[in-house]
C-alpha positions as CSV (number, residue, x, y, z in Angstrom):
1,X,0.0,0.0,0.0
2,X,3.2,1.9,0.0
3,X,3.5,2.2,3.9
4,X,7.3,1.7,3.6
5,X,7.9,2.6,7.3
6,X,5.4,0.6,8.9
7,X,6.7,-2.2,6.6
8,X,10.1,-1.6,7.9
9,X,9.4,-1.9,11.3
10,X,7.6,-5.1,11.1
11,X,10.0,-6.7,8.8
12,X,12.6,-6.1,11.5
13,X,10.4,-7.9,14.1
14,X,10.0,-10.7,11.6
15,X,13.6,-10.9,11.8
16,X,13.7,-10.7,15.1
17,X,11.3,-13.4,15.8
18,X,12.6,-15.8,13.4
19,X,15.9,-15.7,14.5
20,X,14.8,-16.2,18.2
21,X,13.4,-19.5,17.0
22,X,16.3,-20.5,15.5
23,X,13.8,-22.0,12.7
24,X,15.8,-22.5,9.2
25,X,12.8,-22.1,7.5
26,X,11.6,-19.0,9.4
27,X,14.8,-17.6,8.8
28,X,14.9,-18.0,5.2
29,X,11.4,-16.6,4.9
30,X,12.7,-13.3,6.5
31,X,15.7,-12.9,5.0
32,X,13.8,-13.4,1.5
33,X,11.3,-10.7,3.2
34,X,13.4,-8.2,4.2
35,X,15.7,-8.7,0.6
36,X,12.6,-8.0,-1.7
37,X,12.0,-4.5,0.2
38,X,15.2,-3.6,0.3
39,X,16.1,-4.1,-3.0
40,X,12.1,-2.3,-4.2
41,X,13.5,1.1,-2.1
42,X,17.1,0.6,-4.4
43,X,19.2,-1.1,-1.4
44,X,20.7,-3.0,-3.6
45,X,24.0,-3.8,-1.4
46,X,21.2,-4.6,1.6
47,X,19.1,-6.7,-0.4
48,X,21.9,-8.7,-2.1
49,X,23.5,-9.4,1.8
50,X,19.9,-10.6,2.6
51,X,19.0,-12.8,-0.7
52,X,22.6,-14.6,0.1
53,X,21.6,-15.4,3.6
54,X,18.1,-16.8,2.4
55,X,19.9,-18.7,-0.2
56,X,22.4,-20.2,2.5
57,X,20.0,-21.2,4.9
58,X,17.8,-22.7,1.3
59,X,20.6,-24.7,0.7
60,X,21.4,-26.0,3.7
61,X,17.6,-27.5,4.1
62,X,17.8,-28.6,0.6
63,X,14.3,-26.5,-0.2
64,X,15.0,-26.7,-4.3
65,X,12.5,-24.3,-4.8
66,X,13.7,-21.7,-2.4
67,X,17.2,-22.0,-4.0
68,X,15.6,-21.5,-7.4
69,X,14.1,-18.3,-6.1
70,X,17.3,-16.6,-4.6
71,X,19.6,-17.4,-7.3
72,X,17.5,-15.9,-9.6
73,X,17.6,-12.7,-7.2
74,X,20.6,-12.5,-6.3
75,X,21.2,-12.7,-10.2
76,X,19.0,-9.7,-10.8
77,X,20.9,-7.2,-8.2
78,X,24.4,-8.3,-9.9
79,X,23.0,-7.5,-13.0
80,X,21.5,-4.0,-11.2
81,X,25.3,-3.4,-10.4
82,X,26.4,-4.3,-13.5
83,X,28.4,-7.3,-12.5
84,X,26.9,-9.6,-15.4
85,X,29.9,-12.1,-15.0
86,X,28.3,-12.7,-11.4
87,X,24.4,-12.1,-12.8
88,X,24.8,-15.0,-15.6
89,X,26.4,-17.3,-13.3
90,X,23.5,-17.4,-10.9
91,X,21.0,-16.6,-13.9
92,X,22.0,-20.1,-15.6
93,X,21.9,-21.9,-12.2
94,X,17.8,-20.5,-11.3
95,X,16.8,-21.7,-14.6
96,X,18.2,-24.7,-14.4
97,X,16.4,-25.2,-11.1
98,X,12.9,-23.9,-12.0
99,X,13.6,-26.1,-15.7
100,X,13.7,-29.2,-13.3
101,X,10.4,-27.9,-11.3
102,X,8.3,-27.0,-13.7
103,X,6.8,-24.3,-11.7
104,X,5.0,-21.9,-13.8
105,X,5.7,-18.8,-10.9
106,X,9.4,-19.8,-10.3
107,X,9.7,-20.1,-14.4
108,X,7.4,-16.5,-15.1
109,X,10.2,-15.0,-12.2
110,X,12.9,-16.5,-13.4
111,X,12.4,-15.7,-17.7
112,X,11.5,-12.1,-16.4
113,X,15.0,-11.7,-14.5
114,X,16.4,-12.8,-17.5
115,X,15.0,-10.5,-19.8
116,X,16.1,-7.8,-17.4
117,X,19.6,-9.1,-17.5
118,X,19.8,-9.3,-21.9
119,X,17.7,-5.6,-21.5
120,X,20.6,-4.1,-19.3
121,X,23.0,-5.0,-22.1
122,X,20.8,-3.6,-24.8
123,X,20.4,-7.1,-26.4
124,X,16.4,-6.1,-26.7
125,X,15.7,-9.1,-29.5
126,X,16.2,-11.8,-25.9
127,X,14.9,-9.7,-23.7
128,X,11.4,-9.1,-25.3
129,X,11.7,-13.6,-26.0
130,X,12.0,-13.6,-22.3
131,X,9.5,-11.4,-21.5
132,X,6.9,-13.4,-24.1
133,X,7.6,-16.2,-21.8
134,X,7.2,-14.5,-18.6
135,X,4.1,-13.0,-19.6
136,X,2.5,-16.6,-20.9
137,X,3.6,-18.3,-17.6
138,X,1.9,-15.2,-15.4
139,X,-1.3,-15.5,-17.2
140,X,-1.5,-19.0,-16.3
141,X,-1.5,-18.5,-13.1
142,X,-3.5,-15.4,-12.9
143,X,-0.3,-13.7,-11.3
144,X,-1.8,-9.5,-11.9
145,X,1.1,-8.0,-10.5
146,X,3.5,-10.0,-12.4
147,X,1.6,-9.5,-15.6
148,X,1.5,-5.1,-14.3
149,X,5.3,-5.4,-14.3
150,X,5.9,-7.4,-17.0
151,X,3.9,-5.2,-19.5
152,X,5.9,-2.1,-18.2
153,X,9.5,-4.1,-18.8
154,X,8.0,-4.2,-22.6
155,X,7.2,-1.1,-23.2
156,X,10.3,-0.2,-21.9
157,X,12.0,-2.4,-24.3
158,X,10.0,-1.2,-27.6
159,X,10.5,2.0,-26.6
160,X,14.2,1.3,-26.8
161,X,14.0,-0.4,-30.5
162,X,11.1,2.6,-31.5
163,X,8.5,0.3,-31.6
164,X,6.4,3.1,-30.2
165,X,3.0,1.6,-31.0
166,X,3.8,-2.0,-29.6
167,X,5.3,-0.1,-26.5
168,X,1.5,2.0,-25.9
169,X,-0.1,-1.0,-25.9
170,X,2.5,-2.7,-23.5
171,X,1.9,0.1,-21.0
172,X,-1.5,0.6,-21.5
173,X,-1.9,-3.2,-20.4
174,X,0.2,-2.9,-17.6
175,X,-1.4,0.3,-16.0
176,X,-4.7,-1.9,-16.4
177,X,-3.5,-4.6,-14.4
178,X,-2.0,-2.2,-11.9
179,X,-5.6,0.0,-11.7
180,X,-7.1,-3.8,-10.9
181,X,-4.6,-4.7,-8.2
182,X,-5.9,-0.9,-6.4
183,X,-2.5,-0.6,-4.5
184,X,0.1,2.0,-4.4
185,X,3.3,-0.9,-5.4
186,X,6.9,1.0,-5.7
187,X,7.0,-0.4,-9.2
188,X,4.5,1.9,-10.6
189,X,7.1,4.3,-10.0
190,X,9.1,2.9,-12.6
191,X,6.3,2.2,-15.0
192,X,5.6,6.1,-15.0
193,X,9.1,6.8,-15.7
194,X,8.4,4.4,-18.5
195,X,5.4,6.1,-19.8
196,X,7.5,9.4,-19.3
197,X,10.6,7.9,-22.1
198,X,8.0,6.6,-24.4
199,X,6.3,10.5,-24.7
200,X,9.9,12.2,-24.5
201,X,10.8,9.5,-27.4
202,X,7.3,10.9,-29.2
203,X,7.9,14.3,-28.6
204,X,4.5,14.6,-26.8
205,X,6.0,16.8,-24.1
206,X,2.9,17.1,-22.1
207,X,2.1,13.2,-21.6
208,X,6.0,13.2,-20.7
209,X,5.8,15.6,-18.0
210,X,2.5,14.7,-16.2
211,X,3.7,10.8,-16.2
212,X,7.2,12.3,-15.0
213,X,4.9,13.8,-11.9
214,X,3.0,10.9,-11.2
215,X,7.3,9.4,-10.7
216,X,7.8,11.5,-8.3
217,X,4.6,11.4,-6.3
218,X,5.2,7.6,-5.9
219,X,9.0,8.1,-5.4
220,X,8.2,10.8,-2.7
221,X,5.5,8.7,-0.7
222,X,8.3,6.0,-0.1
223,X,11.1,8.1,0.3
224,X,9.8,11.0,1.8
225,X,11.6,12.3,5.7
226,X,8.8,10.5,7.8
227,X,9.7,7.0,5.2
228,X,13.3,7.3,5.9
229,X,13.3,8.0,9.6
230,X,10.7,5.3,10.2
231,X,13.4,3.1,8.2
232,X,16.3,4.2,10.1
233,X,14.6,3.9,13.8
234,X,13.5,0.2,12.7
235,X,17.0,-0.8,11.9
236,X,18.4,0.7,14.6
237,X,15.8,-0.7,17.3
238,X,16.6,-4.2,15.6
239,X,20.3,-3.8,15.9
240,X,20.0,-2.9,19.5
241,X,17.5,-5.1,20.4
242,X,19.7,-8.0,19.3
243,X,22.9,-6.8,21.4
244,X,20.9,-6.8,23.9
245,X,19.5,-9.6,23.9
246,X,23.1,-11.5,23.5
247,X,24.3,-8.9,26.7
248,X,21.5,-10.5,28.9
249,X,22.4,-14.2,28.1
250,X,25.8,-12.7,29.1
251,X,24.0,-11.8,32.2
252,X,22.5,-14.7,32.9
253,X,25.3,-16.8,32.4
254,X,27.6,-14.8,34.9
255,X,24.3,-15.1,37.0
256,X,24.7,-18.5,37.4
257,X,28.4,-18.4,38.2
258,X,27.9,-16.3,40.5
259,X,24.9,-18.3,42.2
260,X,27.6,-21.6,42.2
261,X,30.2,-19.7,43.6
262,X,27.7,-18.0,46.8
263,X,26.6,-21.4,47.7
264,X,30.4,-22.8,47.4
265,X,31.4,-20.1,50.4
266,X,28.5,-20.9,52.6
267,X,30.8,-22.6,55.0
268,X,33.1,-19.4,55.8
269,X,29.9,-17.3,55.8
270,X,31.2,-14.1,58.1
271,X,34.0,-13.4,55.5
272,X,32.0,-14.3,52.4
273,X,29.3,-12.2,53.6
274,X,31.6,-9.1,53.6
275,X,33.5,-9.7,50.1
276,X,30.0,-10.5,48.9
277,X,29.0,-7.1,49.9
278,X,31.9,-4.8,48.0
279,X,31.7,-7.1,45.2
280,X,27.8,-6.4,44.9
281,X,28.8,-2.6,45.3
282,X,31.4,-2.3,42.6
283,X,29.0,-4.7,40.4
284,X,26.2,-2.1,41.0
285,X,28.5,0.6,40.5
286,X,30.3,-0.7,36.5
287,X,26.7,-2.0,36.0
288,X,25.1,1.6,36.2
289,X,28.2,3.2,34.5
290,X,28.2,0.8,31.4
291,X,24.3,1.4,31.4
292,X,24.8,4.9,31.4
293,X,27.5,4.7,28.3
294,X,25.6,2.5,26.4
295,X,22.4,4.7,26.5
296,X,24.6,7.9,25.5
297,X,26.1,5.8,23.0
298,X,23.1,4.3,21.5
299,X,21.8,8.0,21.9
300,X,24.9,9.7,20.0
301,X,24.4,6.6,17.0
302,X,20.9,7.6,16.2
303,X,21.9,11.4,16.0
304,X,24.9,10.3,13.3
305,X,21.9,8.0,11.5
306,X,19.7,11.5,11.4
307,X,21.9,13.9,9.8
308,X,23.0,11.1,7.3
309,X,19.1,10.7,6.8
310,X,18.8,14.2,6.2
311,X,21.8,14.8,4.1
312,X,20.7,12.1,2.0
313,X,16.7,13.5,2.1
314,X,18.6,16.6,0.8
315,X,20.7,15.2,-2.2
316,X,17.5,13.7,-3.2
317,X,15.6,17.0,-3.0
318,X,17.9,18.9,-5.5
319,X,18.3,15.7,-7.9
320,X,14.6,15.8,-8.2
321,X,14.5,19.3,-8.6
322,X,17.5,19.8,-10.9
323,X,15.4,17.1,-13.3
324,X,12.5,19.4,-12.9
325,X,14.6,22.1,-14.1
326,X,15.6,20.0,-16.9
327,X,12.6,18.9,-17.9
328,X,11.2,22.3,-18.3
329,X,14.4,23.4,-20.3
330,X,13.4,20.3,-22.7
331,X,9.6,21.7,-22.7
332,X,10.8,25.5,-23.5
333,X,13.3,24.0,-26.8
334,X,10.3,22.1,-27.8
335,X,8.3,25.2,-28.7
336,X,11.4,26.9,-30.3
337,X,12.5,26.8,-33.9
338,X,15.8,28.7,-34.0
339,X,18.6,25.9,-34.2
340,X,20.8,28.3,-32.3
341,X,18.7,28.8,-29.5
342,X,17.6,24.8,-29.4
343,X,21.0,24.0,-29.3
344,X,22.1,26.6,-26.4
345,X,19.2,24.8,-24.4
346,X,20.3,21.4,-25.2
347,X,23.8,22.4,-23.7
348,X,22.0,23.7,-20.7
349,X,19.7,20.9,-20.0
350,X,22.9,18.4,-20.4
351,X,24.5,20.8,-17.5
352,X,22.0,20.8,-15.8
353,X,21.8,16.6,-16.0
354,X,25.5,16.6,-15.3
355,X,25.2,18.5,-11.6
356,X,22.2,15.9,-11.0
357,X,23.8,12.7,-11.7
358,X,26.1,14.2,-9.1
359,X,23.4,14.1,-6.2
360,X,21.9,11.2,-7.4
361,X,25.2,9.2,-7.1
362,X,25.6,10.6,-3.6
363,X,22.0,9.5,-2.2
364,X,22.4,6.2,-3.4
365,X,26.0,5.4,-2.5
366,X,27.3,4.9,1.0
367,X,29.6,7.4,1.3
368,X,28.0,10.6,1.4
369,X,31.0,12.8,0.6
370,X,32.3,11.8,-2.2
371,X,31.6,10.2,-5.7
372,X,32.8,7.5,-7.8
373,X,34.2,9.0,-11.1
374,X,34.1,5.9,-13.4
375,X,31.0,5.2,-12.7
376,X,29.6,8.9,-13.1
377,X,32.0,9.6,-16.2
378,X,30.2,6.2,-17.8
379,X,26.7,7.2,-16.9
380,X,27.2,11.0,-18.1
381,X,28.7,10.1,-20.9
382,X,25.4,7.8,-21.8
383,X,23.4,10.5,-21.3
384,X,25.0,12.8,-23.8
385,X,25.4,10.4,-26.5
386,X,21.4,9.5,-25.8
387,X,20.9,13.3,-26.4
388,X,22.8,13.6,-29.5
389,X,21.5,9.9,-30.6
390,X,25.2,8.6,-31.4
391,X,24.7,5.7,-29.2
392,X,26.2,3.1,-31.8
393,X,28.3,5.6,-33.8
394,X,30.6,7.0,-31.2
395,X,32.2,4.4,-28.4
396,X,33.8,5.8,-25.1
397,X,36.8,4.3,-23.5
398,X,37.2,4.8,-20.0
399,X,40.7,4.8,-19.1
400,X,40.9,5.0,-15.3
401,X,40.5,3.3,-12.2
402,X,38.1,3.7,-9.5
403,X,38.7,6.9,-8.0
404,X,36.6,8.7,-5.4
405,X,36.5,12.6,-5.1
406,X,34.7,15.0,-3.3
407,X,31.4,16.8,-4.7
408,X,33.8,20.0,-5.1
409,X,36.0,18.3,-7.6
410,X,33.4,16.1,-9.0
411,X,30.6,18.7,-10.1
412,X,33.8,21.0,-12.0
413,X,34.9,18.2,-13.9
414,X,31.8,17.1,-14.5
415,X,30.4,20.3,-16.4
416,X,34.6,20.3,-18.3
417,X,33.5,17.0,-19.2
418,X,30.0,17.6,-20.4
419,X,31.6,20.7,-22.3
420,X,34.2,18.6,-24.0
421,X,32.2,15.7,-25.0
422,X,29.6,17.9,-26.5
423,X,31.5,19.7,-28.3
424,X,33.4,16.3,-30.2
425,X,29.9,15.1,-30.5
426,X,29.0,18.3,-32.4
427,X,32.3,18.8,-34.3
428,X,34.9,15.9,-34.3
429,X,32.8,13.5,-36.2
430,X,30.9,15.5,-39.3
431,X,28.2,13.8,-41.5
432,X,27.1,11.1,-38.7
433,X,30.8,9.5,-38.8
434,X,31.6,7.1,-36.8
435,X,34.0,7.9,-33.7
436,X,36.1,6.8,-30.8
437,X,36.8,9.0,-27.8
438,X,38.5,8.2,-24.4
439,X,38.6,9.6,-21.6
440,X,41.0,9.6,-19.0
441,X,41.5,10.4,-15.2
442,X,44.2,9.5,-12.4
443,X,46.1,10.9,-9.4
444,X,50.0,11.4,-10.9
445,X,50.7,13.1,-7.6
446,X,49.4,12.9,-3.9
447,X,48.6,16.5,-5.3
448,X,48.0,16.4,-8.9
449,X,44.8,15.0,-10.6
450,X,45.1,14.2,-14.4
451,X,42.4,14.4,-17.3
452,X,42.4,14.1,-20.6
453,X,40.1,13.8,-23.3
454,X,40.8,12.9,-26.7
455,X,39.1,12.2,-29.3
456,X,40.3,10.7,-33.5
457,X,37.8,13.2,-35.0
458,X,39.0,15.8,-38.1
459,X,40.3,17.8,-35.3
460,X,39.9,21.9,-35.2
461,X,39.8,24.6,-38.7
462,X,40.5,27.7,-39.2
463,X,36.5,28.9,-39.0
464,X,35.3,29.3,-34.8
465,X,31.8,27.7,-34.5
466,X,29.6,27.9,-31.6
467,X,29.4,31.2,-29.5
468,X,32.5,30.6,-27.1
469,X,30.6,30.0,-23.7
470,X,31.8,26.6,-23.7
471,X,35.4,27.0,-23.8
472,X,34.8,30.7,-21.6
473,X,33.1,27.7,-19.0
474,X,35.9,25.1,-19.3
475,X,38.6,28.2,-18.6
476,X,36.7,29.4,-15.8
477,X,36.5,25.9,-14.1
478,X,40.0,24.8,-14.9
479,X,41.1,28.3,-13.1
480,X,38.8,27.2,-10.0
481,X,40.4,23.9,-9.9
482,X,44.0,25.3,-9.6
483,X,44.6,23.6,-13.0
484,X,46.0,24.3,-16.2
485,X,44.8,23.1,-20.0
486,X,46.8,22.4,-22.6
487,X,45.8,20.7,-26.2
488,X,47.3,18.6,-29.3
489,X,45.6,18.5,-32.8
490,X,47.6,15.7,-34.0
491,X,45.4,13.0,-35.1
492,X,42.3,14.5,-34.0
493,X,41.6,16.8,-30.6
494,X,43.2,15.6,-27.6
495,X,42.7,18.3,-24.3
496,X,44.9,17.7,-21.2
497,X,44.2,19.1,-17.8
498,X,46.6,19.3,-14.4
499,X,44.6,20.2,-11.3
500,X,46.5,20.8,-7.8
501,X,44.0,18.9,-5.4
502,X,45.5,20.7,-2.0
503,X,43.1,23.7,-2.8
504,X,39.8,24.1,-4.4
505,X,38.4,27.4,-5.1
């Protein structure tokens, strides 16, 4: 019904329960439980730590079934992290299992999870042959939710190939299913952000952005303050209720010693009776001290858990409203006709994007101060090409390691980045040639960061194009990095960057 904090708190007591039972089966059950919401709020590090355990304790009762289950979900977060070595593995292992069944759920689940796995590798001819058999295998059963998401994963996938008309009907299936299930499920939110990419793909602006608000109204009812801080007091109360339980069997264990030991002094009572005494007082005495540094404690942990709640609330805030931003700037270009002033709005909106894929990587990531640069680089560099539609004429080599860097550094190179590959895109490659551009990035120094871009394009003329802003931005943010820019024409355009990292502007 999209309660996700009451749902957290009892999932947590499910956990608690089943572990004080000490119940294999209960156990897996919760694990499974508490893995499927984690990984429907985009947990995906939680839920893959709980899918393992569920398929641990599956495996060890020999429950085929169950194992079928959690290999084909711990599969599907792999593949969400784009470890597809690690996805196929378990992939081929779940069918397999469910082949041997014959279950039609487990083999609907299981053919779904792997068109999701070809889909996320663009190889849309399996995934849509997946999703045919998903679909056949949920309407056998009558599974409505199944068939809801199933019918969104289509769309999704004709909208990719511009099979526009086979994608409305996908959707308009899948949003009947969902009106006949009358819930509020988390994975509408992703079938309106479906329905948003088909409109944006049809240039019917309007449908884009109302579908694109209906995202964030379901987004924002799960993820809202209240959501999170109901999340973060359940998981806190369920860590602390299971130290203290292991602290009182402690107790009672040192209970008992101490119980043997009173009735092993009984026969020197008058001097038993005294040491009894200070050793009760000093007891008393730790006892109330350790009580009163484990309250303060527990006390000083759920203030560190609130301002990461709120720093993340806040990442999420401007991500969501830098998208709003650029989703107007998309709305404003569609009502011009003057190339020029289309294309200075295309270079805004892809700023624009560039700053929020910032945020974005910061509210989903663990560390909340600093961002993965690969990882961004990779999904900026996506976006542009999908803006300029090259995807398929220009590849992008990545040549770096993974190298995290604080939001000061990350949002200037960033926007240097986003300058640099727009402007190849635009120039380097004339009549829709095809292209290779790399992009590189490493610490030379414990001080010095190193970029370069580069690109086999026709390289620079004599005639200037564009109106200068670009290279104007990419001097003004090389100067606030402490850096200097220096570039080589020989064999196309390759731009080199040296940034002092001590200092940022």
């Amino acid at each position: 019904q999209g309660n996700t904090g009451e749902m957290t708190k009892m999932i947590y007591a499910y956990l608690k329960v089943s572990e004080e039972l000490a119940d294999k089966q209960s156990m897996m059950h919760a694990a499974y439980t508490s893995a499927i919401y984690f990984q429907s709020i985009g947990n995906n590090m939680e839920g893959l730590k709980y899918f393992k355990q569920a398929l641990k304790a599956a495996t060890e009762t020999g429950d085929k079934i169950a194992q079928t289950h959690f290999n084909s979900y711990v599969g599907g977060l792999y593949n969400n992290l784009g470890n597809y070595t690690e996805a196929q593995h378990y992939y081929a292992a779940a069918l397999r299992l469910a082949g041997e069944s014959g279950d039609a759920k487990m083999l609907a689940d299981t053919h779904r999870n792997m068109g999701n796995f070809y889909q996320s590798q663009n190889n849309f001819t399996e995934a849509i042959s997946h999703y045919r058999i998903a679909a056949a295998k949920y309407k056998s059963i009558t599974d409505k939710e199944g068939l809801a998401i199933i019918y969104y994963k289509m769309g999704i996938t004709y909208t990719s190939t511009k099979k526009y008309e086979q994608a409305t009907k996908s959707f308009d299936s899948s949003k009947a299913y969902y009106d006949n299930l009358n819930s509020k499920l988390l994975s509408m939110g992703d079938y309106y952000a479906g329905r948003e990419n088909l409109a944006a793909a049809t240039r019917n602006w309007k449908d884009a952005y109302e579908n694109y608000k209906q995202f964030v109204v379901i987004k924002d009812s799960a993820f809202n303050k209240e959501s999170l801080q109901k999340l973060v007091s359940s998981q806190m109360q369920y860590e602390a209720d299971k130290k203290e339980t292991a602290a009182k069997a402690a107790q009672e264990k040192r209970n008992l010693v101490a119980r043997a030991e009173i009735k092993h002094q009984r026969n020197i009572r008058n001097a038993a009776f005294s040491v009894l005494a200070v050793v009760l007082l000093f007891s008393g005495v730790v006892f109330r001290q350790r009580n009163k540094i484990a309250k303060e404690k527990k006390r000083s942990d759920l203030l560190l858990m609130d301002k990461e709640l709120l720093l993340r609330e806040i990442h999420h805030r401007v991500k969501n409203n830098l998208e709003v931003v650029s989703s107007l700037l998309a709305l404003q270009s569609a009502q011009i006709d003057d190339p020029n002033t289309k294309e200075a709005m295309l270079a805004g909106q892809n700023r624009v994007h560039s700053i929020g894929i910032v945020h974005q990587k910061l509210y989903q990531g663990t560390n909340l101060g600093a961002i993965e640069m690969k990882d961004y680089f990779i999904n900026l560099s996506e976006s542009i090409l999908d803006s300029f539609g090259a995807e398929g004429k220009v590849n992008i080599e990545f040549a770096m390691e993974k190298l995290n860097l604080d939001i000061d550094m990350a949002v200037p190179l960033g926007l240097i980045v986003n300058e640099l590959l727009t402007n190849t895109l635009k120039y380097a490659f004339p009549d829709k040639q095809n292209g290779l551009v790399r992009i590189k990035l490493e610490k030379r120094t414990s001080n010095i960061l190193h970029l370069e871009v580069s690109d086999n394009g026709v390289g620079k003329s004599g005639e200037t194009k564009g109106t200068g802003f670009g290279g104007q931005l990419i001097s003004l943010l090389t100067s606030q990095l402490n850096g200097k820019m220096t570039e080589d024409q020989k064999n196309g355009t390759s731009v080199f960057f040296d940034f002092k990292m001590e200092k940022v502007a």
